[in-house]
N, C-alpha and C positions, 0 to 999 in steps of 0.2 A: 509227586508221582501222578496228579493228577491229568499234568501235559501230555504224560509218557501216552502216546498214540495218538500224539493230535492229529497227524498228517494221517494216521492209519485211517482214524475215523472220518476224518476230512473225504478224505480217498473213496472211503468206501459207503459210506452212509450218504454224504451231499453228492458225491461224484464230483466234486471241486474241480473246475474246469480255468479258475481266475490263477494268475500266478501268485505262489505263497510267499509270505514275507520272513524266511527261514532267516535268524540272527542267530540265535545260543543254540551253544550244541546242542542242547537238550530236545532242541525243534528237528536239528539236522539230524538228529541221531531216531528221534519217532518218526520222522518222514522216510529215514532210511530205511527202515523197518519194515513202514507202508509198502515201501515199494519192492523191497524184498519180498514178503509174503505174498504182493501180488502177484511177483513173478515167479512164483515158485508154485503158484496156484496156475497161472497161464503152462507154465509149460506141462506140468502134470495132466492138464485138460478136465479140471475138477468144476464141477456146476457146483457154486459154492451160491447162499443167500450172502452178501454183502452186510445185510444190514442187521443178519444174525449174528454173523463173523465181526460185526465191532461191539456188538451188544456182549455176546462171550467172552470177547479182550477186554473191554471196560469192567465187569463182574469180577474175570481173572485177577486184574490190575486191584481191585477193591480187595481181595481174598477171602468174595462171596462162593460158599459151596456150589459147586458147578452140579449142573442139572445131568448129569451123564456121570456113572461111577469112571475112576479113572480105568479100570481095567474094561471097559468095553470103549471108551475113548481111545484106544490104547489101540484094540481089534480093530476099530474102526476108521482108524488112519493106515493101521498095517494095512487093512484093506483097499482101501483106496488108493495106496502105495507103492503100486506094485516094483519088484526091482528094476532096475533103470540097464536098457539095452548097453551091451557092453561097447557098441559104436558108435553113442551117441557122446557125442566129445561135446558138445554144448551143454549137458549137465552138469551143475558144481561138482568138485571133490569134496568128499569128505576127510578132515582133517584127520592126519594119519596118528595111532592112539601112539601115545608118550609111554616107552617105560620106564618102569622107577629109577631111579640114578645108582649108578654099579655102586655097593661098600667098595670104599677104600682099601687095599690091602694094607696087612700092618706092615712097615718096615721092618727089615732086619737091621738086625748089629751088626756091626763090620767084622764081628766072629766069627771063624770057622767052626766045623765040626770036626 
């Protein structure tokens, strides 16, 4: 677990500018990440500290007690959050919720009544 954000932290702390030598998924998969989160911070137009944001995923990733209760973490991204214009087509979808799978009905017998 310890790779998991290499690329985040690469990203965000050094500003890594050299090309990265991504091999195992494991690398493609925390760089993905990186670059996800960054752009999900660019388009929301959030003035984020970078190198607080990999010090928080690093602590997160440890399952050190975070410095912020989760219920005002919580407020504080609704905040920051606000609902996303319903014309803006360049926003991700969010994944539409799954419900549970229909019971089976029982068969009947080939009996009349």
């Amino acid at each position: 677990m310890k790779k998991i954000g290499l690329g985040i932290l690469c990203f965000l702390v050094l500003g890594c500018s050299k090309k990265l030598d991504l091999q195992s998924e494991q690398q493609k998969l925390s760089y993905a990440l990186g670059q996800s989160l960054a752009w999900q911070i660019k388009q929301k137009a959030l003035s984020v500290d970078p190198e607080l944001v990999a010090d928080s995923l690093r602590r997160g990733l440890k399952g050190e007690t975070p410095e912020i209760a989760y219920l005002q973490m919580k407020q504080i991204l609704v905040a920051a959050n606000p609902a996303p214009a319903s014309t803006n087509s360049a926003a991700p979808v969010a994944a539409p919720k799954l419900a549970p799978p229909a019971t089976p009905k029982k068969e009947r017998s080939g009996k009349k009544n």
